[in-house]
mmCIF file of the N, C-alpha and C atoms, coordinates in Angstrom:
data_MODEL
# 
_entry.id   MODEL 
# 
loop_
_atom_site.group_PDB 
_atom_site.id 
_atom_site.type_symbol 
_atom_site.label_atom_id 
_atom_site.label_alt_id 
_atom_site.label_comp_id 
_atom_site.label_asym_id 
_atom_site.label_entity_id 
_atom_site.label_seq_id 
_atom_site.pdbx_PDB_ins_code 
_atom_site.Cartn_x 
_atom_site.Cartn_y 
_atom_site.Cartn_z 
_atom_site.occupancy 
_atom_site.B_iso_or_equiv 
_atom_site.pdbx_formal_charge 
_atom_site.auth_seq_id 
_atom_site.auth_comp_id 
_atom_site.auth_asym_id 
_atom_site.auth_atom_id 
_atom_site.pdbx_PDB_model_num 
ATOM 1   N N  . UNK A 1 1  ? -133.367 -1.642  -33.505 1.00 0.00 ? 1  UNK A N  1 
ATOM 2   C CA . UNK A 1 1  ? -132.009 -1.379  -33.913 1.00 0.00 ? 1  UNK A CA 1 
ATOM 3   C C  . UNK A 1 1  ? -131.947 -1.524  -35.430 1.00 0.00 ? 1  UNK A C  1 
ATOM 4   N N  . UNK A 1 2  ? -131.029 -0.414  -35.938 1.00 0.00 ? 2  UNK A N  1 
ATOM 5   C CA . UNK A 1 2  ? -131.847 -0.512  -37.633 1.00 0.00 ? 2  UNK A CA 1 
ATOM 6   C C  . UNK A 1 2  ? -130.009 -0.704  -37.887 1.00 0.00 ? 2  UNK A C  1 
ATOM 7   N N  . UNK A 1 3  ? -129.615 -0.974  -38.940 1.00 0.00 ? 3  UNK A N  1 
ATOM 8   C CA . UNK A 1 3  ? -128.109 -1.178  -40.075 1.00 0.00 ? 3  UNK A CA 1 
ATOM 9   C C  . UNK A 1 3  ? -127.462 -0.252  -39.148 1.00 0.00 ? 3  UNK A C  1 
ATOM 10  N N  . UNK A 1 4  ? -127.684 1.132   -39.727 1.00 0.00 ? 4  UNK A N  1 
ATOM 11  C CA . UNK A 1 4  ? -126.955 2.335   -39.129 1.00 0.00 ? 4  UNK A CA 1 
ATOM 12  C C  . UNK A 1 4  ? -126.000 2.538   -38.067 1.00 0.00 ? 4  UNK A C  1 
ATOM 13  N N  . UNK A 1 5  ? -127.298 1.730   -36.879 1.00 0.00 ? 5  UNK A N  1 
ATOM 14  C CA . UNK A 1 5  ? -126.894 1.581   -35.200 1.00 0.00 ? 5  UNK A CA 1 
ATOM 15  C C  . UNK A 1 5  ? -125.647 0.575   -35.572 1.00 0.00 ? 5  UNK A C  1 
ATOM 16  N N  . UNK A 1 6  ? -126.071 -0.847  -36.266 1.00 0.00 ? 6  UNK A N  1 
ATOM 17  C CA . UNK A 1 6  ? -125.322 -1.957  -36.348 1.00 0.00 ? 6  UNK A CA 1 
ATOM 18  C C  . UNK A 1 6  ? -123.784 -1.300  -37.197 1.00 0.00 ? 6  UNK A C  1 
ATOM 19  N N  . UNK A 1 7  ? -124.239 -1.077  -38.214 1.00 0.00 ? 7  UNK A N  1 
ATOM 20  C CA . UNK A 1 7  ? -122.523 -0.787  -39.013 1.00 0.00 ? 7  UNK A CA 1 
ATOM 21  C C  . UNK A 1 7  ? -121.773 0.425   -37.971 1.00 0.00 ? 7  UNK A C  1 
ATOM 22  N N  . UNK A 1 8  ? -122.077 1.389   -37.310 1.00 0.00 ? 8  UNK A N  1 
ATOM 23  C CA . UNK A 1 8  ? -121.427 2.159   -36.211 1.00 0.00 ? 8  UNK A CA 1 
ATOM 24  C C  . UNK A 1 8  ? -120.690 1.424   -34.909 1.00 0.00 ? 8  UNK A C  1 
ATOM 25  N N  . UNK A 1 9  ? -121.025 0.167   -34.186 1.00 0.00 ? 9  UNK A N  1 
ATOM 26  C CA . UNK A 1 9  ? -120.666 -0.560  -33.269 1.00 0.00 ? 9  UNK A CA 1 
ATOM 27  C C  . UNK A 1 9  ? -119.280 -1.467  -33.981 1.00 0.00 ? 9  UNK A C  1 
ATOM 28  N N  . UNK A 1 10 ? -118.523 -1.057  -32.540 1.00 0.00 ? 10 UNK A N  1 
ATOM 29  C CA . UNK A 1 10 ? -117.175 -1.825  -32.556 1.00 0.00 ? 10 UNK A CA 1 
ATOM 30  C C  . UNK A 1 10 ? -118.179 -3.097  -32.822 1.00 0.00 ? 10 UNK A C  1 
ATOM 31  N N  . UNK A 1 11 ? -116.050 -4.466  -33.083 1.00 0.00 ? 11 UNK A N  1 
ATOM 32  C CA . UNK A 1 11 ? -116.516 -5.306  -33.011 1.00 0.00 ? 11 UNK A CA 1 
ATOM 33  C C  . UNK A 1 11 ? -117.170 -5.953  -31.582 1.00 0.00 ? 11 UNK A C  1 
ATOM 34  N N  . UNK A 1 12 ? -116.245 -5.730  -30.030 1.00 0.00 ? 12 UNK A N  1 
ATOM 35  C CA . UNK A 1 12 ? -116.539 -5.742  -28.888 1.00 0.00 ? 12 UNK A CA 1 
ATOM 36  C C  . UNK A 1 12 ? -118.106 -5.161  -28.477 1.00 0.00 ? 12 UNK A C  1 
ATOM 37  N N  . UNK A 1 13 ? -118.733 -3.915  -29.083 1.00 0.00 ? 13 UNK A N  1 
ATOM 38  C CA . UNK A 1 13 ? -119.982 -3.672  -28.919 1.00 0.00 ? 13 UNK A CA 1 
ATOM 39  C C  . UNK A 1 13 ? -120.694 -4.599  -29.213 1.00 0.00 ? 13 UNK A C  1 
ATOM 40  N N  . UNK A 1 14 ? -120.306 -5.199  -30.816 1.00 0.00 ? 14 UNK A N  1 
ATOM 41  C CA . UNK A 1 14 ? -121.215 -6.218  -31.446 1.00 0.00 ? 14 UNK A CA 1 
ATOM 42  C C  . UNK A 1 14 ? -121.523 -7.570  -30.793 1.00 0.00 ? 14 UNK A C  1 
ATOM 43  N N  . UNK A 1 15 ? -120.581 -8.180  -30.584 1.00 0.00 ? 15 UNK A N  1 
ATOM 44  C CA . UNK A 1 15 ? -120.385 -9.309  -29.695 1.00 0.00 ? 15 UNK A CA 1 
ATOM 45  C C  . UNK A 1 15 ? -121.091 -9.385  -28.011 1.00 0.00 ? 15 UNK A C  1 
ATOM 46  N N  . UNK A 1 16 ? -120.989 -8.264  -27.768 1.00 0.00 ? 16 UNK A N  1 
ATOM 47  C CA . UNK A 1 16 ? -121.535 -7.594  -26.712 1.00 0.00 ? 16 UNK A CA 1 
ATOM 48  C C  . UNK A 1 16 ? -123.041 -7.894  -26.614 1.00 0.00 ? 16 UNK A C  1 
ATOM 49  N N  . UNK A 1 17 ? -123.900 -7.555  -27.694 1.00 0.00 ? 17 UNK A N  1 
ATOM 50  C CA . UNK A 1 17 ? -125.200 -6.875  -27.881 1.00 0.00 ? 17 UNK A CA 1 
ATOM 51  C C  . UNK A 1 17 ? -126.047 -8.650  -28.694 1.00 0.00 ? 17 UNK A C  1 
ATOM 52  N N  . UNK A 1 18 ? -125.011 -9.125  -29.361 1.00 0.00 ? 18 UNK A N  1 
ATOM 53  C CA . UNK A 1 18 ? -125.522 -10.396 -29.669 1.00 0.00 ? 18 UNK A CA 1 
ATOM 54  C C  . UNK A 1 18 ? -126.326 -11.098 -28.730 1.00 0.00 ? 18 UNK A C  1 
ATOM 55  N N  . UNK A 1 19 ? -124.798 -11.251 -28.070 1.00 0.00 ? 19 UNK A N  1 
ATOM 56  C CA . UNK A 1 19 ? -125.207 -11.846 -26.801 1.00 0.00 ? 19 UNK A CA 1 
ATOM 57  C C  . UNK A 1 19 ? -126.156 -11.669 -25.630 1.00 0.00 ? 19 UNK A C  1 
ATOM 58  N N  . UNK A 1 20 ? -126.502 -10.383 -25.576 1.00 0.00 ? 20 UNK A N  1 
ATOM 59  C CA . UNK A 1 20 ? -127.685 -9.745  -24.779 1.00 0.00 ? 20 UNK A CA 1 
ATOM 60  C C  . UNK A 1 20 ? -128.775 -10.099 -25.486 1.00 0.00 ? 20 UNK A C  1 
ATOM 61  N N  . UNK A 1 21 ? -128.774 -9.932  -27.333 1.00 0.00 ? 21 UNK A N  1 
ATOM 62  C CA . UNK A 1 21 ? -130.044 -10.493 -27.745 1.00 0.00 ? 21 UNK A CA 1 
ATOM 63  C C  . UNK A 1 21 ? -130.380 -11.862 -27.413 1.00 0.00 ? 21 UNK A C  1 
ATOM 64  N N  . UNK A 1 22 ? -129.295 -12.550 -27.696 1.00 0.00 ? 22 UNK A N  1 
ATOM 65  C CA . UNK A 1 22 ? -129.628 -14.103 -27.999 1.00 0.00 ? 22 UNK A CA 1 
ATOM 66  C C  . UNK A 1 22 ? -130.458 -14.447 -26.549 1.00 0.00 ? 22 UNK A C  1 
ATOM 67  N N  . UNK A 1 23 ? -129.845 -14.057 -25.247 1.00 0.00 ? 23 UNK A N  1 
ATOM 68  C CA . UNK A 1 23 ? -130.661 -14.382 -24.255 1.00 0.00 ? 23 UNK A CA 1 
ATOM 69  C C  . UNK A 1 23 ? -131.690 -13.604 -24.005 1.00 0.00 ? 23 UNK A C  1 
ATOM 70  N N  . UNK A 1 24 ? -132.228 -12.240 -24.268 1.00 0.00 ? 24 UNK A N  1 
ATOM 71  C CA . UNK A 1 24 ? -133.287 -12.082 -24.493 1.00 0.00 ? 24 UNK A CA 1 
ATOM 72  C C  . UNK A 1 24 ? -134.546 -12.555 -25.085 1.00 0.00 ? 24 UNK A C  1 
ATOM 73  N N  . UNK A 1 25 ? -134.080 -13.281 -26.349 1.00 0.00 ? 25 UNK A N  1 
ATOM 74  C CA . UNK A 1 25 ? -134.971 -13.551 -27.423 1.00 0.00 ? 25 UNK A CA 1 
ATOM 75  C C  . UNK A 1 25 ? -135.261 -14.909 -26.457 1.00 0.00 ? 25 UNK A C  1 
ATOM 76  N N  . UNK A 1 26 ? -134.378 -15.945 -26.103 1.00 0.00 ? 26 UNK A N  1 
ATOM 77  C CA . UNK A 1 26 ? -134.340 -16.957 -25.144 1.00 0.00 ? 26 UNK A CA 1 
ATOM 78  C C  . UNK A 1 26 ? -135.673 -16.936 -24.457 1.00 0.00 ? 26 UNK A C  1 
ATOM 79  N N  . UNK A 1 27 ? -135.290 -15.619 -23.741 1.00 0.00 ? 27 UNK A N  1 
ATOM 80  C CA . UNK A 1 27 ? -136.787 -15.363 -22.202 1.00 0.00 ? 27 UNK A CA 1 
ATOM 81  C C  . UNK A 1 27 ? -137.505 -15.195 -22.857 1.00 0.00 ? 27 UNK A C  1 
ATOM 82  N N  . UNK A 1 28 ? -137.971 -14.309 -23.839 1.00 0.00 ? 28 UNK A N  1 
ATOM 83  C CA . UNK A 1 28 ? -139.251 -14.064 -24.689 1.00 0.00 ? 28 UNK A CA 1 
ATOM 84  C C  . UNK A 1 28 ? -140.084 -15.184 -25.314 1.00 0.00 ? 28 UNK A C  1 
ATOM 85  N N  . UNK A 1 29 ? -139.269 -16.289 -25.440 1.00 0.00 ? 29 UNK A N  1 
ATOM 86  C CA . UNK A 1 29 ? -139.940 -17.553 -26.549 1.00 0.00 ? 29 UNK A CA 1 
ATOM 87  C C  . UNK A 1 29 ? -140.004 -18.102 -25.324 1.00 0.00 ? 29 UNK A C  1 
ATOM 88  N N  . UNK A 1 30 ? -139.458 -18.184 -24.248 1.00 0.00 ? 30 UNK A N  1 
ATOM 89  C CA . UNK A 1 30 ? -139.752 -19.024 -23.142 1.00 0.00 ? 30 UNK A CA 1 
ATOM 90  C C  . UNK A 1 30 ? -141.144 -19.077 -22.621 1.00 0.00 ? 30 UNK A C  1 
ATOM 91  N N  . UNK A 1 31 ? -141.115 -17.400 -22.298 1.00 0.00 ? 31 UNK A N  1 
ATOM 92  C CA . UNK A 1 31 ? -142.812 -16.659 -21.894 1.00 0.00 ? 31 UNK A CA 1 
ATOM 93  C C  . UNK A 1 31 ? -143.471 -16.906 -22.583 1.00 0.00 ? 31 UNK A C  1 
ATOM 94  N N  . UNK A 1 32 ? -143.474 -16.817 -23.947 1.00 0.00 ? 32 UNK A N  1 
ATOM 95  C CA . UNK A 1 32 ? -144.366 -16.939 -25.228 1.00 0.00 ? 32 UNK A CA 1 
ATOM 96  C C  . UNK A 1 32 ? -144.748 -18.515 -25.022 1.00 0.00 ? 32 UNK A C  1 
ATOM 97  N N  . UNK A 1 33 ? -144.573 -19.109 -24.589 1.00 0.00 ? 33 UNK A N  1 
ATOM 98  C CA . UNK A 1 33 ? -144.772 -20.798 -24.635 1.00 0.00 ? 33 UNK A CA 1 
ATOM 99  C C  . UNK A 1 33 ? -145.829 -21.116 -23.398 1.00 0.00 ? 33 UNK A C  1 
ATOM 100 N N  . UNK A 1 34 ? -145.102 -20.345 -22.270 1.00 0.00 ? 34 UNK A N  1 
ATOM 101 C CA . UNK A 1 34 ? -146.099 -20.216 -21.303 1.00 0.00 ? 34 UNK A CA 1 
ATOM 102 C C  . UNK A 1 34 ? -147.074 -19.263 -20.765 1.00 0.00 ? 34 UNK A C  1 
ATOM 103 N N  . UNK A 1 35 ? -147.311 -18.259 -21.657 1.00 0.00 ? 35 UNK A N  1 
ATOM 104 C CA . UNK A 1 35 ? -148.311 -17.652 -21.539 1.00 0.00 ? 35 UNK A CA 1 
ATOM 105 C C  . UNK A 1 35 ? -147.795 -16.953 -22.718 1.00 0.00 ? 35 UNK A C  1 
ATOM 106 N N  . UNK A 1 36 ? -149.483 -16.130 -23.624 1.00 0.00 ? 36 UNK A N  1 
ATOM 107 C CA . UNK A 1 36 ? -148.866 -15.548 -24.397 1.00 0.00 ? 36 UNK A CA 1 
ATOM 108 C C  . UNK A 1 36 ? -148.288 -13.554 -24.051 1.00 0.00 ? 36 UNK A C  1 
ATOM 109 N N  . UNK A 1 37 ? -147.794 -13.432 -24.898 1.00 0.00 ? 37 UNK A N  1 
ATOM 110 C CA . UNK A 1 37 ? -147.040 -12.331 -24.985 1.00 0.00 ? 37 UNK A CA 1 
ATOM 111 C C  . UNK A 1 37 ? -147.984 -11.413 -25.227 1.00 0.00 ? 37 UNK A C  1 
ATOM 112 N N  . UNK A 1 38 ? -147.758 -10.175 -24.795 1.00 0.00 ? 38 UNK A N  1 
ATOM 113 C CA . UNK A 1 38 ? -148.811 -9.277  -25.388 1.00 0.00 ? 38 UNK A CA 1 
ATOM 114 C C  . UNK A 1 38 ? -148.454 -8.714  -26.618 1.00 0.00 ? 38 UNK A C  1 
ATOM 115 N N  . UNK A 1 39 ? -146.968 -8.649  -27.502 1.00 0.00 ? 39 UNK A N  1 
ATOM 116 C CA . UNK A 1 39 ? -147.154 -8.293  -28.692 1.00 0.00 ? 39 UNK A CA 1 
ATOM 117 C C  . UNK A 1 39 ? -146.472 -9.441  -29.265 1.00 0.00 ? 39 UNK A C  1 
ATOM 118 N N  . UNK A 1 40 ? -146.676 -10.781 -29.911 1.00 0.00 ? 40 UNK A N  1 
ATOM 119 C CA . UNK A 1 40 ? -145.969 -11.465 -29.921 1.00 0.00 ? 40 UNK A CA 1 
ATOM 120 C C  . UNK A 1 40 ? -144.608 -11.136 -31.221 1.00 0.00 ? 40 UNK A C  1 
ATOM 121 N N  . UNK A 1 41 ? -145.361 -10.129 -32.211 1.00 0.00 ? 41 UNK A N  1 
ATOM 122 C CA . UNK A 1 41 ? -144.276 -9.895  -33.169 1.00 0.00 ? 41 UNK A CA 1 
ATOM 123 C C  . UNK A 1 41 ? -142.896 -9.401  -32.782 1.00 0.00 ? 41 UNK A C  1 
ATOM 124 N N  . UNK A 1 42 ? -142.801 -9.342  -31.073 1.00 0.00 ? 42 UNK A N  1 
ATOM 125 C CA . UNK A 1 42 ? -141.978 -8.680  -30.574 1.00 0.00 ? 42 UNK A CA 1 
ATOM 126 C C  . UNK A 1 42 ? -140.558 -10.010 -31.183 1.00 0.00 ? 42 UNK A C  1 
ATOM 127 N N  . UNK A 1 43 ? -141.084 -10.911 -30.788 1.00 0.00 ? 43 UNK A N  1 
ATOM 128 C CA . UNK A 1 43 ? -140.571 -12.378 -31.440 1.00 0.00 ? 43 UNK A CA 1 
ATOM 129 C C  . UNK A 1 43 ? -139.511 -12.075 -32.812 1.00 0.00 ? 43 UNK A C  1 
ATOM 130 N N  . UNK A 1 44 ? -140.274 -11.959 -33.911 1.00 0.00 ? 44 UNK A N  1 
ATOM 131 C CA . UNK A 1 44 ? -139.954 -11.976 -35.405 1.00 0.00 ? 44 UNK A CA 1 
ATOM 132 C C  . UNK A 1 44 ? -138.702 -10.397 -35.055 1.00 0.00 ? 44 UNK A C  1 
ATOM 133 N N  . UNK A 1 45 ? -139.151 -9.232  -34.371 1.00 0.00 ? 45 UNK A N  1 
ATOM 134 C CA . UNK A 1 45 ? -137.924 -8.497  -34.569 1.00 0.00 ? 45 UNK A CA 1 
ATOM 135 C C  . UNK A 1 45 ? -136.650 -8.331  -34.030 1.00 0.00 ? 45 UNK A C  1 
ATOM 136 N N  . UNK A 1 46 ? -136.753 -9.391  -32.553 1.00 0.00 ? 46 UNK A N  1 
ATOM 137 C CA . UNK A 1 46 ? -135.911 -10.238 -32.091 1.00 0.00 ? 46 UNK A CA 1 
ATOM 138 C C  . UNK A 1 46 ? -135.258 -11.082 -32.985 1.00 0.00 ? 46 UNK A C  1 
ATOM 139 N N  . UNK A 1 47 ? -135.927 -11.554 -33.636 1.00 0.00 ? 47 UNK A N  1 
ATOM 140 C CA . UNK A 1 47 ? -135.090 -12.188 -34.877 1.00 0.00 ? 47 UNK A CA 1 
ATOM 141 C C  . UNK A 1 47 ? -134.116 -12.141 -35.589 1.00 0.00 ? 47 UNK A C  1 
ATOM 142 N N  . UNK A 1 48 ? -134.924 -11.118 -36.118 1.00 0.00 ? 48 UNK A N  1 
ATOM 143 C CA . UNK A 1 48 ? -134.143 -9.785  -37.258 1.00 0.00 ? 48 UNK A CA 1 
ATOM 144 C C  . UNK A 1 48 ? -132.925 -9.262  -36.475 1.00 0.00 ? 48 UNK A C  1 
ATOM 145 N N  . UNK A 1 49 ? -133.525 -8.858  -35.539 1.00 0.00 ? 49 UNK A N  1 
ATOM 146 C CA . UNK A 1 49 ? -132.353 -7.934  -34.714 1.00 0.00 ? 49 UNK A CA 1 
ATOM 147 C C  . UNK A 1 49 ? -130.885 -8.694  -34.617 1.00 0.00 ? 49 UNK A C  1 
ATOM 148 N N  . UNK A 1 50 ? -130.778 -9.671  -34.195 1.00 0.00 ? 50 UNK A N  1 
ATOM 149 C CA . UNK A 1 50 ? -130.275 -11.037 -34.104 1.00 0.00 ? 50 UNK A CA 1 
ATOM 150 C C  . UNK A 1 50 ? -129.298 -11.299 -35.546 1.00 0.00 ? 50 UNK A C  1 
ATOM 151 N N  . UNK A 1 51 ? -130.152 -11.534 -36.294 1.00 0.00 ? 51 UNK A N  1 
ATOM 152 C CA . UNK A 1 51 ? -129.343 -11.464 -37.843 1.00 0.00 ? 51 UNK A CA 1 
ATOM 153 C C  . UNK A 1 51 ? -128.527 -10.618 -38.129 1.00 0.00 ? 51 UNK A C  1 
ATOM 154 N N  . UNK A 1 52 ? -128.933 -9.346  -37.922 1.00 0.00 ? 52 UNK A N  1 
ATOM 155 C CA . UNK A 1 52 ? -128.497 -8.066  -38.512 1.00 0.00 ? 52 UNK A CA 1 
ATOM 156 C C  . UNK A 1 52 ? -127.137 -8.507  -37.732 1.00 0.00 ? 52 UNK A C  1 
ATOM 157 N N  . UNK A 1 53 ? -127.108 -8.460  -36.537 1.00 0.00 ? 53 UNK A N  1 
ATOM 158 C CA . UNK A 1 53 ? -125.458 -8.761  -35.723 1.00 0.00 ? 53 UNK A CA 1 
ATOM 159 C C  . UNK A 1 53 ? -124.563 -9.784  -35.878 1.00 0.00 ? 53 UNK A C  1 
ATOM 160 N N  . UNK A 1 54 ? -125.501 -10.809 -36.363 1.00 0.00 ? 54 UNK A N  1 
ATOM 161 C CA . UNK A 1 54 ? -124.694 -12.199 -37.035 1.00 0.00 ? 54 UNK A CA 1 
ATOM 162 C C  . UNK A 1 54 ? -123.931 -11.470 -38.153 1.00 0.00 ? 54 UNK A C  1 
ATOM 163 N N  . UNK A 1 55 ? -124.712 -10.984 -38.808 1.00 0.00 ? 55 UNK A N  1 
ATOM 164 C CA . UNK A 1 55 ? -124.461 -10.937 -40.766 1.00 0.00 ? 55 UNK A CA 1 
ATOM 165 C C  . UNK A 1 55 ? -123.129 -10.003 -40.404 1.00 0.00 ? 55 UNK A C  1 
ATOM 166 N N  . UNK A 1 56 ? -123.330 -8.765  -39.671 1.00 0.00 ? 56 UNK A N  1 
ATOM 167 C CA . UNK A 1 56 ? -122.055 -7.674  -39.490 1.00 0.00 ? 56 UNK A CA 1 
ATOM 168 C C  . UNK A 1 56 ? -120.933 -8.336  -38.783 1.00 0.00 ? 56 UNK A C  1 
ATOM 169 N N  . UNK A 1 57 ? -121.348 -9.228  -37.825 1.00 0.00 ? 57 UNK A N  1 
ATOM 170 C CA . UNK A 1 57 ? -119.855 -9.784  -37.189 1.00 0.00 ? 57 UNK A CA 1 
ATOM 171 C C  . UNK A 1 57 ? -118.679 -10.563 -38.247 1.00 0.00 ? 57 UNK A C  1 
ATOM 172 N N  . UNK A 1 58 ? -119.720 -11.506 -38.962 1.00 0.00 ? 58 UNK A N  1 
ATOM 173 C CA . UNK A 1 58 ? -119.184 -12.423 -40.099 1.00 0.00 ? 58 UNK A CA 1 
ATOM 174 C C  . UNK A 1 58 ? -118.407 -11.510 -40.899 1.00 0.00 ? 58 UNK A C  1 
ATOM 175 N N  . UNK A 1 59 ? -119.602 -10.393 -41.091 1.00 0.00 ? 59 UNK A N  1 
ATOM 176 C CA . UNK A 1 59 ? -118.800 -9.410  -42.520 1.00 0.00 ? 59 UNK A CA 1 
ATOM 177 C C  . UNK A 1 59 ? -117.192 -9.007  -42.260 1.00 0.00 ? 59 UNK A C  1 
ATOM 178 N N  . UNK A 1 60 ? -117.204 -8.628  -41.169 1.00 0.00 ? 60 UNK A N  1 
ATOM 179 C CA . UNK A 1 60 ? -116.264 -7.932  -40.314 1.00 0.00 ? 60 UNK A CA 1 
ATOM 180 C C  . UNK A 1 60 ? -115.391 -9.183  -40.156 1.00 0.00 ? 60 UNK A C  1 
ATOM 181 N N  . UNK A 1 61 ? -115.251 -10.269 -39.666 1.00 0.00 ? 61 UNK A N  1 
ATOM 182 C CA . UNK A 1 61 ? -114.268 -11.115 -39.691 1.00 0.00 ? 61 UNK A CA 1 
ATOM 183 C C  . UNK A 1 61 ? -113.668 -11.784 -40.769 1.00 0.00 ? 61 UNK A C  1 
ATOM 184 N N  . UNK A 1 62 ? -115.142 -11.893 -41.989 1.00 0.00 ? 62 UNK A N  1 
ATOM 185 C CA . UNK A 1 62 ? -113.978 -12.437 -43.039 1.00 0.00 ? 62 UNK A CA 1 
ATOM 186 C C  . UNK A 1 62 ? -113.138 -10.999 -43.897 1.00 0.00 ? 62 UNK A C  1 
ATOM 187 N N  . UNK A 1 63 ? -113.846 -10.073 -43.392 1.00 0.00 ? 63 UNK A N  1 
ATOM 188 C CA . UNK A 1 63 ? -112.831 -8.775  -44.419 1.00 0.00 ? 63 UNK A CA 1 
ATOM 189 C C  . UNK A 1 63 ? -111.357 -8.850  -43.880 1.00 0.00 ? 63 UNK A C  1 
ATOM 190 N N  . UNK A 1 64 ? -111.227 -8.873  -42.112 1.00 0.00 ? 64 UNK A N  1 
ATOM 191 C CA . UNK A 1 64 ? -109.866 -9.334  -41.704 1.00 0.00 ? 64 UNK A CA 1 
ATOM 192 C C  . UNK A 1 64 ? -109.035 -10.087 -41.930 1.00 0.00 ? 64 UNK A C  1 
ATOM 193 N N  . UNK A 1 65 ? -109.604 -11.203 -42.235 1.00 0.00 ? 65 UNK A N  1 
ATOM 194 C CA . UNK A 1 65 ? -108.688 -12.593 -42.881 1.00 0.00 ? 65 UNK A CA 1 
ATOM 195 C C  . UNK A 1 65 ? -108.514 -12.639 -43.924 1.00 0.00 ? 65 UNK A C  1 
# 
C-alpha cells in the first residue's frame, strides 16, 4: 500500500484498514517467534504500512480541530 492508496481512503476506510493491519502484523510476529517466516521482511513493511495510516489519520484529525 503506497501514500496514493493511503491519501484516497475515507477516514472510516482508514480506521478500518489500521485495524486489519495492526492484527495482522500481530499474527505475523507471533509466527515469526515460532517458526520462522519465509520472507521475514514481510515484518518491516507491515510496519511501514502501519505508519503510513497512523501518520494520515493524525493528519486528518488535527486539520479538523
Amino acid at each position: 500500500m503506497n501514500q496514493k492508496e493511503v491519501n484516497t481512503m475515507t477516514l472510516d476506510e482508514l480506521q478500518d484498514k489500521l485495524t486489519q493491519m495492526q492484527k495482522s502484523y500481530k499474527e505475523a510476529r507471533f509466527t515469526h517467534v515460532l517458526s520462522n517466516l519465509e520472507n521475514p521482511l514481510q515484518l518491516r513493511t507491515q510496519r511501514r504500512v502501519i505508519a503510513r495510516l497512523q501518520t494520515e489519520l493524525n493528519r486528518r484529525i488535527t486539520q479538523e480541530v
